[in-house]
N, C-alpha and C positions, 0 to 999 in steps of 0.2 A: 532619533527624536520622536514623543511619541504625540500623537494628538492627543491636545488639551481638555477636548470634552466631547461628547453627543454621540460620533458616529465612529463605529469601525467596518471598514469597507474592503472586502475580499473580492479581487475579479477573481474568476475561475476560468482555465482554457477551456474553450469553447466543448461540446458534446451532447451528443444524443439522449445520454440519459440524466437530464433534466429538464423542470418542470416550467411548462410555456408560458404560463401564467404565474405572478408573484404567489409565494405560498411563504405562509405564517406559523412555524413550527415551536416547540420547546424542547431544549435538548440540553440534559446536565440541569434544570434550574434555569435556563437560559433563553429567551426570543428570542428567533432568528426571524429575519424576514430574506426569502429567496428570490432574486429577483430572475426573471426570463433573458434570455438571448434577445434582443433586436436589431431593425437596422441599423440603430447608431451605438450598441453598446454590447459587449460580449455581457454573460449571466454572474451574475455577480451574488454573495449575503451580505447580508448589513446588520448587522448588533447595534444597538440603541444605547445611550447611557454607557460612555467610556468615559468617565470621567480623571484620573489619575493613571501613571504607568502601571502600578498593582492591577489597577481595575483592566488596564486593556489588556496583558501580557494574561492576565486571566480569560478572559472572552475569549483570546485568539486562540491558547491552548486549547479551548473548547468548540472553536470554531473547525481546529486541524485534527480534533477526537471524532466531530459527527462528519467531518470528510474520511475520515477513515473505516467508521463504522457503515457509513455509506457504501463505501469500496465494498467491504465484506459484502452486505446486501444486495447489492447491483452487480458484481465480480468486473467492477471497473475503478482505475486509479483514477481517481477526481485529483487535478493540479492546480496547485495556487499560479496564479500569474504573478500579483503584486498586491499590494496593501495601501492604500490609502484612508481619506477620513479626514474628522475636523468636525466643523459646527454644521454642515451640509452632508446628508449620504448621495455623495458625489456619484453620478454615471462615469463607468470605468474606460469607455471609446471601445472601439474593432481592432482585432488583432486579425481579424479573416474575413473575406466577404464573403464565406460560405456559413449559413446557418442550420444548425446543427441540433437545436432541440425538436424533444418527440412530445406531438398533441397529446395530453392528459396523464401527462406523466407526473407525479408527485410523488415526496419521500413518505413514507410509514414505518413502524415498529422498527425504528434502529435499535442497535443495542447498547443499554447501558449499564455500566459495573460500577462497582467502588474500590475495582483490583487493579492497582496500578500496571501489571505486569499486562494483565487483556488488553488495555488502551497500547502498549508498547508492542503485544503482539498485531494488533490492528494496525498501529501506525509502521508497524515494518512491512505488513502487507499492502497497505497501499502502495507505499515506496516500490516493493514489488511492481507492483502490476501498473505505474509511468512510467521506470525509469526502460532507457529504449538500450541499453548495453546489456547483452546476458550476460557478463562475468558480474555485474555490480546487482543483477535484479535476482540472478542467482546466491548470491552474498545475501541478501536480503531474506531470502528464508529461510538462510542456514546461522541468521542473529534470532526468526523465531524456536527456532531450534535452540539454540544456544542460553535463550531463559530459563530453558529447562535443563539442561545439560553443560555442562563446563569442559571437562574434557574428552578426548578421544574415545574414551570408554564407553561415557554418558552419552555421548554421542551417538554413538555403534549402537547402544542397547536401544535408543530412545527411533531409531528409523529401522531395526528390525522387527520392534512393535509394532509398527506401524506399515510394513512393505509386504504390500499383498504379491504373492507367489506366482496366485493365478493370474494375474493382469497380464494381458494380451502384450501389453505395450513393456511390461518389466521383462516379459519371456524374448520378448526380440532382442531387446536389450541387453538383456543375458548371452544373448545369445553371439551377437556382434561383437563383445569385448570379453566373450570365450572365457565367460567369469560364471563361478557358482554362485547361487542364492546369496548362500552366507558371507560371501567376498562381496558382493554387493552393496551393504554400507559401509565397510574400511575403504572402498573406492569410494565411494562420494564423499567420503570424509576427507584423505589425502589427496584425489588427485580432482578434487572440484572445489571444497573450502578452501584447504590448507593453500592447494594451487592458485587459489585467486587471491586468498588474503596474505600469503606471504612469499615473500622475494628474493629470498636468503637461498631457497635450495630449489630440486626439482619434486615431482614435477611440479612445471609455473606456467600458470594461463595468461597470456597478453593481451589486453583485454582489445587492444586492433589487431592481433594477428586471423585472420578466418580462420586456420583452421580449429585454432581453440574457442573460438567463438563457436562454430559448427559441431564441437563435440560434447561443451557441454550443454547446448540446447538441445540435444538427443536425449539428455538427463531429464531435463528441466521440468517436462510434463509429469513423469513420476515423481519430481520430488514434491513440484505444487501439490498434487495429489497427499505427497506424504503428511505436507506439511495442513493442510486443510483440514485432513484426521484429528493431526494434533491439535491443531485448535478449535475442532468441536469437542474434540473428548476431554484435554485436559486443561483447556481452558474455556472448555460448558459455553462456546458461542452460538 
């Protein structure tokens, strides 16, 4: 059901890096107002003028764009808690008595496009960097991969462009799964995508078992890494 008029109201789980003080942005065409952490209410935005479901299913879309564009900027996942709203921009209450925002912190120069696939590459890295399982946050930027790439091939070519040789952290790595350079993206592709997204064969990552949990977060810093490249180069962030 969607609220009939005036306000849209996002809590946000609590964190550090937001602003102490209410701050008055525009983002997409859009006012936000940002409100602060206090002691009776975690930090919540509020969009003004929702008047129809078109109008609010729009704000919120744009509301879950400058959270993500956020993410990129700050290299933190901002989390929706809940949605409320109505005729009142309702205070959202405590989910924590520990408070969490930083004196003088406010948002600047997010980024904005009119390439639908950037906003999809953004909103898979926020997803990234909340979600607390590596087999699904790994999943997660192997879909921003995957805008640009379809199959295993695309795939292969699209993380050897990008796979620095010299990296201190790729050569241990190399080194521990007794793999060469160029073996090195056919394994992330089979035994870290393929393995977490499908169930049918091996190998397969359980996403409660440790020790697959344990292996492919040995991956996971080089591939943020890979994937960070790619969305400054080929998607100009």
């Amino acid at each position: 059901m969607y609220p009939t008029k005036s306000f849209l109201v996002m809590a946000i789980k609590p964190t550090i890096r937001w602003p102490d003080k209410e701050q008055k942005l525009i983002y997409n065409g859009v006012e936000f107002l940002l409100r602060p952490e206090t002691e009776e209410s975690d930090p919540s935005l509020v969009i003004n003028h929702v008047n129809n479901s078109i109008e609010y299913n729009r704000h919120l879309l744009i509301a879950r764009r400058f959270l993500s564009a956020a993410t990129w900027k700050e290299d933190y996942g901002y989390e929706e808690n809940f949605l409320t709203g109505g005729g009142l921009a309702v205070k959202v209450g405590r989910s924590s008595p520990f408070r969490r925002s930083t004196v003088g912190f406010q948002f600047f120069d997010l980024h904005e496009t009119n390439n639908e696939k950037v906003y999809l590459a953004l909103a898979f890295y926020r997803e990234y960097k909340y979600l607390n399982n590596n087999a699904y946050k790994m999943l997660s930027l192997f879909k921003i991969i995957n805008i640009l790439a379809e199959g295993r091939r695309e795939h292969k070519k699209l993380i050897e462009k990008y796979l620095d040789a010299s990296d201190e952290k790729t050569k241990f790595r190399l080194s521990a799964l007794n793999l060469d350079i160029s073996e090195y993206p056919g394994y992330l592709y089979e035994s870290c995508r393929c393995a977490i997204a499908h169930s049918y064969s091996t190998p397969l990552v359980d996403p409660e078992l440790p020790e697959d949990l344990e292996r492919i977060s040995k991956d996971m810093p080089i591939l943020e890494g890979i994937v960070k490249k790619i969305m400054m180069s080929e998607f100009q962030i």
